[in-house]
C-alpha positions as a Markdown table, in Angstrom:
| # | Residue | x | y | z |
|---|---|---|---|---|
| 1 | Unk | 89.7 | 93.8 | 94.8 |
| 2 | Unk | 90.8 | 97.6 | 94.2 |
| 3 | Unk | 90.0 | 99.6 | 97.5 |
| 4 | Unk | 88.1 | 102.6 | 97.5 |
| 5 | Unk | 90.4 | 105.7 | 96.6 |
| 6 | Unk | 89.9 | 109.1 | 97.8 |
| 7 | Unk | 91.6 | 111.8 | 95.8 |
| 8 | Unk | 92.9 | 114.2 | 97.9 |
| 9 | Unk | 91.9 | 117.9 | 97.0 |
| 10 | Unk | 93.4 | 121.3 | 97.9 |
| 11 | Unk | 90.2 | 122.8 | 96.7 |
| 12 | Unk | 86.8 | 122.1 | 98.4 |
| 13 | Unk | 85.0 | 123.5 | 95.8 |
| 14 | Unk | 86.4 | 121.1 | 93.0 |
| 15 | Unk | 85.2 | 117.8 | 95.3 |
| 16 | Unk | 82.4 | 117.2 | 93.2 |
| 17 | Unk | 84.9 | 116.6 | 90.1 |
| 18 | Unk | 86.0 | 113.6 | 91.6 |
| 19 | Unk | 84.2 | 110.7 | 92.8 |
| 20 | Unk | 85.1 | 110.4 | 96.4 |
| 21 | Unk | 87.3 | 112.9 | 98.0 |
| 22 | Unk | 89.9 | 113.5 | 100.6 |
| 23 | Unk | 89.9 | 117.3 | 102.5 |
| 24 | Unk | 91.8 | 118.6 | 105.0 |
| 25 | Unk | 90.5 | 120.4 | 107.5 |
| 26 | Unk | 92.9 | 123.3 | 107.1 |
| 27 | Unk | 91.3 | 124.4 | 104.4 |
| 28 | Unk | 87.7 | 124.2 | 104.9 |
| 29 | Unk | 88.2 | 125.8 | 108.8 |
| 30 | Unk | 87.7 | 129.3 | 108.3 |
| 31 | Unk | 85.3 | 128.8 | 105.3 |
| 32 | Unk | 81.7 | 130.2 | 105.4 |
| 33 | Unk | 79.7 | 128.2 | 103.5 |
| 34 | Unk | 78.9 | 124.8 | 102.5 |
| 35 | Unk | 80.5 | 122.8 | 99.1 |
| 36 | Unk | 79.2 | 120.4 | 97.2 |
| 37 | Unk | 80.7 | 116.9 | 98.3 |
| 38 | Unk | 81.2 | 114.1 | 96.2 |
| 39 | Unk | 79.2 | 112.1 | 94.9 |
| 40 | Unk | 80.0 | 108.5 | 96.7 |
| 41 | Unk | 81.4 | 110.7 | 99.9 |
| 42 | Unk | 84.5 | 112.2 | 101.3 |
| 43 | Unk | 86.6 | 111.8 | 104.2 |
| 44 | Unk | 87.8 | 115.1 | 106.3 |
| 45 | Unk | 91.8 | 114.9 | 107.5 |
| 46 | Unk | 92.9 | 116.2 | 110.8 |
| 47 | Unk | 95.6 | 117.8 | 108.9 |
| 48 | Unk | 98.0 | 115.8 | 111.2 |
| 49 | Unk | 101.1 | 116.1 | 109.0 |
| 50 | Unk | 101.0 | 119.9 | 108.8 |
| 51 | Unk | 100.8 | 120.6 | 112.1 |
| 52 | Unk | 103.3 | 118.5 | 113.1 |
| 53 | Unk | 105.8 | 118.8 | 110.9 |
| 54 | Unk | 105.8 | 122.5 | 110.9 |
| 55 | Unk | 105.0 | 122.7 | 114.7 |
| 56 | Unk | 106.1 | 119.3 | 116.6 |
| 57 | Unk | 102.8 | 119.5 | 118.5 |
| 58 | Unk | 99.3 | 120.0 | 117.5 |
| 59 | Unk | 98.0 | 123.6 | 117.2 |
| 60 | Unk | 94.4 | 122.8 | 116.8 |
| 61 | Unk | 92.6 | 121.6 | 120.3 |
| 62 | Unk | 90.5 | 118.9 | 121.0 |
| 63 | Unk | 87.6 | 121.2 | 121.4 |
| 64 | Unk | 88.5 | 122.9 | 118.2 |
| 65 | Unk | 88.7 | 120.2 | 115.7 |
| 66 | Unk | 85.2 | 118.2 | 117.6 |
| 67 | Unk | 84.0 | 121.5 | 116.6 |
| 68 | Unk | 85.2 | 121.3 | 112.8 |
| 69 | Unk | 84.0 | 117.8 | 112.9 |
| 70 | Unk | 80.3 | 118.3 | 114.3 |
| 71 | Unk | 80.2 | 121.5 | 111.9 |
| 72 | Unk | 80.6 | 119.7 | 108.7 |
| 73 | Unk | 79.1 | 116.8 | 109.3 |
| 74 | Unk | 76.0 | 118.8 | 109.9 |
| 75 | Unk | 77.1 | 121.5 | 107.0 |
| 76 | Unk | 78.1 | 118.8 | 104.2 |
| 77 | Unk | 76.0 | 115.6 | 103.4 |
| 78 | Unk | 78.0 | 112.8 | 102.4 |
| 79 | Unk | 80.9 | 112.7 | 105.2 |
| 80 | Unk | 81.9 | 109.7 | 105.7 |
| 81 | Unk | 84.7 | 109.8 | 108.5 |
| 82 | Unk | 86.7 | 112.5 | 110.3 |
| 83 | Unk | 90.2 | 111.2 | 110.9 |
| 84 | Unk | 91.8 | 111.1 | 114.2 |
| 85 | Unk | 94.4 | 113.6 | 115.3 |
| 86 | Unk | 97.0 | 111.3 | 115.4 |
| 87 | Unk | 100.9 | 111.4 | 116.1 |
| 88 | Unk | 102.8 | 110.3 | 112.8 |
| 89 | Unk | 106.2 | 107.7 | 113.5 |
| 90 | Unk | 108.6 | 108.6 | 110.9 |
| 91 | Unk | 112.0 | 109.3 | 111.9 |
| 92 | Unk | 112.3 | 113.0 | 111.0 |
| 93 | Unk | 108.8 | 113.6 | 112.7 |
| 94 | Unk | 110.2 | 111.8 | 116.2 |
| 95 | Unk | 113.2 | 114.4 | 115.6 |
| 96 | Unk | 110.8 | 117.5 | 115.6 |
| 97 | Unk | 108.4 | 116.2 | 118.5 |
| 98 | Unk | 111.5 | 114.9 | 120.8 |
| 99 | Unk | 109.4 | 112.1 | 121.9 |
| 100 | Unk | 109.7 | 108.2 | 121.3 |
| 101 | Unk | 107.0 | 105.7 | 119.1 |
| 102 | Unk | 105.6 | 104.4 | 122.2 |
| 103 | Unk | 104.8 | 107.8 | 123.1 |
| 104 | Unk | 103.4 | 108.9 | 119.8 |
| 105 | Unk | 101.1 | 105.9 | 120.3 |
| 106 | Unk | 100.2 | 107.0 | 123.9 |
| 107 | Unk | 99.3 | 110.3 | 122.5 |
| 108 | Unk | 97.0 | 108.7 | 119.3 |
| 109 | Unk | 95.2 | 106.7 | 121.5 |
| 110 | Unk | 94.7 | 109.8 | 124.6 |
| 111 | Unk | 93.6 | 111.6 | 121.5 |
| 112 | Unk | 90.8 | 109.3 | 119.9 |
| 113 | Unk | 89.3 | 109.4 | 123.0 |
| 114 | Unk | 89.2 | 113.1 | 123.5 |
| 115 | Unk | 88.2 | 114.2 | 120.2 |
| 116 | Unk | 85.3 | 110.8 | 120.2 |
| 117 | Unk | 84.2 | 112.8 | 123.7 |
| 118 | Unk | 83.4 | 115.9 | 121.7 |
| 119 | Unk | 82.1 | 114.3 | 118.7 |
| 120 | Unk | 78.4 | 113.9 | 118.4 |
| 121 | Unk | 77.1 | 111.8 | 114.9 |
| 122 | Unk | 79.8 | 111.9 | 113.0 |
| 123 | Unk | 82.2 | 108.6 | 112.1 |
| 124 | Unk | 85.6 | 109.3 | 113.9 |
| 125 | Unk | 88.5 | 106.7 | 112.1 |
| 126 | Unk | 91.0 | 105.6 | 114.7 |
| 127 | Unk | 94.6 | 105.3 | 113.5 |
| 128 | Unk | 97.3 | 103.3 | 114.4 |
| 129 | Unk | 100.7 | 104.3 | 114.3 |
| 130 | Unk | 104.1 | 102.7 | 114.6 |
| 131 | Unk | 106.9 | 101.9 | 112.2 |
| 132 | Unk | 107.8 | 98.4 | 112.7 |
| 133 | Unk | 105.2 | 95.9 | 112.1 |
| 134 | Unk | 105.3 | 95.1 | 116.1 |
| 135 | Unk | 105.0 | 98.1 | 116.9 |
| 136 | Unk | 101.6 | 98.4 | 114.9 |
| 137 | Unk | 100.4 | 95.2 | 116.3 |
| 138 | Unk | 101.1 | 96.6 | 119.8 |
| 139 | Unk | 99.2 | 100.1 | 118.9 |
| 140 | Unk | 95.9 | 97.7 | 117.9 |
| 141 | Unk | 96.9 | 96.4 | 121.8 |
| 142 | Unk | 96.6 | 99.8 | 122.9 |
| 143 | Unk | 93.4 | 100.2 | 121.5 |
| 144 | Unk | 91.6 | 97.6 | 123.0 |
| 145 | Unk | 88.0 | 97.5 | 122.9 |
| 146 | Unk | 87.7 | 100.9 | 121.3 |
| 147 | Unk | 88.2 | 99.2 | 117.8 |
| 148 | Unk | 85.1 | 97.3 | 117.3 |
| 149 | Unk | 84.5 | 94.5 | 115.3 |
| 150 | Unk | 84.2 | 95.9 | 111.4 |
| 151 | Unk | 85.9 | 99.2 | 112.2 |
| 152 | Unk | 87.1 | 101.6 | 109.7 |
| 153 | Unk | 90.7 | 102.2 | 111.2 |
| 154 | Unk | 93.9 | 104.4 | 109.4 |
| 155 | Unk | 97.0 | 102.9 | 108.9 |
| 156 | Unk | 99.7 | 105.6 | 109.6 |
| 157 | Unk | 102.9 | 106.3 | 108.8 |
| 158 | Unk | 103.2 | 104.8 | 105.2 |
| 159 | Unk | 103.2 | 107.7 | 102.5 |
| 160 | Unk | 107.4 | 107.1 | 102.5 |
| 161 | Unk | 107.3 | 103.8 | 101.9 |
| 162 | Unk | 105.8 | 103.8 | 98.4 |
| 163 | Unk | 108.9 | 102.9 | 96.8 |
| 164 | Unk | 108.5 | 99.6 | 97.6 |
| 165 | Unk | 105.0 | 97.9 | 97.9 |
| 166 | Unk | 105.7 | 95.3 | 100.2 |
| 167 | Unk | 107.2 | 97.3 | 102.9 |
| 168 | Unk | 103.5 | 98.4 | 103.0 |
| 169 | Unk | 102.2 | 95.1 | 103.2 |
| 170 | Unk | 104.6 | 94.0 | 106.1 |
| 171 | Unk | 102.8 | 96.7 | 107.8 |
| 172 | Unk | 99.1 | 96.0 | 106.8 |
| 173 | Unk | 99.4 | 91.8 | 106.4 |
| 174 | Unk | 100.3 | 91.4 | 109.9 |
| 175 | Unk | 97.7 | 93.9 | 111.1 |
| 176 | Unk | 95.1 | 92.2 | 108.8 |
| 177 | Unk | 95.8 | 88.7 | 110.3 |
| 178 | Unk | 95.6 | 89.7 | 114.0 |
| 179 | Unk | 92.2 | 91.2 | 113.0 |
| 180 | Unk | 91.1 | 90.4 | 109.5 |
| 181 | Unk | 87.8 | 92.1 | 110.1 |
| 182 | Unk | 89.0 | 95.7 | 110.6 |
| 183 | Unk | 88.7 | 97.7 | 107.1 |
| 184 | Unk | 91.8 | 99.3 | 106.6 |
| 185 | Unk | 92.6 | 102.6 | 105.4 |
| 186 | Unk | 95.8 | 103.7 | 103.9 |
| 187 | Unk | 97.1 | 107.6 | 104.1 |
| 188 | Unk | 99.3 | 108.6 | 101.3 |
| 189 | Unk | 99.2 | 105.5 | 99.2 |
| 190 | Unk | 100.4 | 106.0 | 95.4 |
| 191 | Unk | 100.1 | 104.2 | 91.9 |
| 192 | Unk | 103.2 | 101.9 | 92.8 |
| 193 | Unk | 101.8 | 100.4 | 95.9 |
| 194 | Unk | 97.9 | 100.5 | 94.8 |
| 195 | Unk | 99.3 | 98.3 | 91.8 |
| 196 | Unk | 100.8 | 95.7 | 93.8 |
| 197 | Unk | 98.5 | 92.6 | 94.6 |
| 198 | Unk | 99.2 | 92.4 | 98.3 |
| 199 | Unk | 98.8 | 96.1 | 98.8 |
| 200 | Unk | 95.2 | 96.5 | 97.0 |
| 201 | Unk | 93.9 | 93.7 | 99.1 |
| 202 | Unk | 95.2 | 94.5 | 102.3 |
| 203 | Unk | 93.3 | 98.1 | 102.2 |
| 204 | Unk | 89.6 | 98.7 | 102.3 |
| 205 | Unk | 90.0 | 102.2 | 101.3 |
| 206 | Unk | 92.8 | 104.7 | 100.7 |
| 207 | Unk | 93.7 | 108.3 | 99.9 |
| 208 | Unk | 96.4 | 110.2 | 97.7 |
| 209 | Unk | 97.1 | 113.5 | 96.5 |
| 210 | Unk | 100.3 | 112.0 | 94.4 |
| 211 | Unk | 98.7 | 113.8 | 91.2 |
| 212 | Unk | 99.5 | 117.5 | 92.7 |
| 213 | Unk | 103.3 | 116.9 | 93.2 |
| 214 | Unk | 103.0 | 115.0 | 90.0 |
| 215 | Unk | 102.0 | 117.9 | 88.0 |
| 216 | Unk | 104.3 | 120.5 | 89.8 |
| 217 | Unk | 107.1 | 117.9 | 89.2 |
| 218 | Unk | 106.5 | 118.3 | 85.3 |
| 219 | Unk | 106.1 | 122.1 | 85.1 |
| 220 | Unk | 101.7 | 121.7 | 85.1 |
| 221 | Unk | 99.4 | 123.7 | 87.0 |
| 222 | Unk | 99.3 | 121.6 | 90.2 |
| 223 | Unk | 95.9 | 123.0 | 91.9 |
| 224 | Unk | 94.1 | 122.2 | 88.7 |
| 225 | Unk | 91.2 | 119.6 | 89.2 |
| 226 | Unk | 91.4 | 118.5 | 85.6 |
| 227 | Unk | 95.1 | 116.7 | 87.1 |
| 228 | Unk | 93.0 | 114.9 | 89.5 |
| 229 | Unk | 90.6 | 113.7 | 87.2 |
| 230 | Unk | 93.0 | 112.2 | 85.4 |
| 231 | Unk | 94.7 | 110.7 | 88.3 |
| 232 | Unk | 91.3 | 109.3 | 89.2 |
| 233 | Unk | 91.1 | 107.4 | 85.8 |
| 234 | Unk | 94.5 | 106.6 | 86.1 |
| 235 | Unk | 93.8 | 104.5 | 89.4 |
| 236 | Unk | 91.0 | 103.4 | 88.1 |
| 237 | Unk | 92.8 | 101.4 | 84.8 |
| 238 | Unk | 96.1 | 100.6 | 87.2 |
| 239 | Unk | 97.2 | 97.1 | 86.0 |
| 240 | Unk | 96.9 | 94.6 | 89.1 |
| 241 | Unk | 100.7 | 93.4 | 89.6 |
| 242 | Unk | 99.9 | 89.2 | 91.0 |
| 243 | Unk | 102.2 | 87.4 | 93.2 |
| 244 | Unk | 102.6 | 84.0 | 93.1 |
| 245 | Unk | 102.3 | 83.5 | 97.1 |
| 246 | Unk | 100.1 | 84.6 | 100.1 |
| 247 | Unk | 99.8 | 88.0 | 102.0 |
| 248 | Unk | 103.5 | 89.3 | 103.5 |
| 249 | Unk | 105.0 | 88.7 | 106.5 |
């Protein structure tokens, strides 16, 4: 089964153009009033990457982004989960922190439970974060009885991978085994991997904003909603690549 995609938008005011959306908190912080969500909901993102990549820490406080979270929950019907502020494990982001995975993981977990502190209503995705597959299942370790059974829970760390589908699903098939009722959600997942077999029905749900690079790649106007509408249909018609085996390893 296809998992539910959430385009991501630069633009909260184009949300509604798309059936379910993916926003990042970045942009909707400083704004004044409310926008008109999608229709089947939308998911808010800590803007982890950003901050990270550009910083090597988080510039937003727990206090600050329990604050964005309560606001728009309360502002914007329809949100469906605030994601974690969690420590990405790719190579050139270990580089610009200075720390280790096992650290990274520390800090996702000490996170969660800060931000969950401050939250009041709103659904608040854990993520887990690693690189190996090990390494995953030891961050679902870390997590304990925090993940309960049926939990929404992000899947970190994959966006680079999406040259090659069943990288991803040596992550996620592992994960899915240990706990096959978790719903798993990818970050960053693209046409490539959501056409792969393994891939589609590994995830629960997933997110991209592949169609803005894709436009300013070919020389088109890459803030235009009318690009992701057409990526939306896109996924939406993606032939199913079928393997003739099981899950990956």
């Amino acid at each position: 089964m296809r998992p539910r995609f959430y385009c991501g938008m630069d633009h909260c005011s184009d949300a509604d153009r798309v059936p379910r959306s993916c926003i990042s908190v970045r942009t909707i912080r400083k704004r004044k009033g409310g926008f008109n969500p999608s229709k089947r909901g939308w998911i808010m993102d800590s803007g982890a990457f950003t901050e990270i990549s550009t910083h090597g820490c988080y510039v937003t406080s727990h206090d600050e982004y329990g604050r964005d979270i309560n606001r728009w929950h309360s502002a914007v019907p329809g949100l469906q989960a605030a994601v974690a502020q969690d420590w990405m494990c790719e190579d050139f982001i270990l580089e610009k922190t200075g720390k280790t995975i096992a650290e990274h993981q520390s800090l996702t977990v000490e996170s969660y439970d800060e931000v969950l502190r401050r939250v009041r209503k709103a659904y608040l995705m854990p993520v887990l974060q690693g690189y190996e597959p090990r390494e995953y299942l030891h961050h679902l370790s870390m997590y304990g009885s925090r993940l309960k059974r049926g939990a929404w829970v992000g899947v970190g760390s994959l966006c680079k991978r999406n040259i090659r589908p069943s990288a991803i699903s040596d992550v996620l098939g592992p994960i899915k085994r240990h706990r096959p009722d978790l719903k798993l959600h990818g970050f960053g997942i693209k046409t490539t991997s959501l056409q792969d077999e393994l891939v589609s029905d590994l995830l629960w749900s997933c997110d991209s904003m592949a169609w803005s690079f894709a436009a300013r790649m070919e020389g088109r106007n890459q803030h235009s909603p009318l690009e992701a509408i057409r990526f939306v249909e896109k996924i939406s018609k993606l032939p199913i690549q079928r393997h003739l085996f099981g899950i990956g390893t």
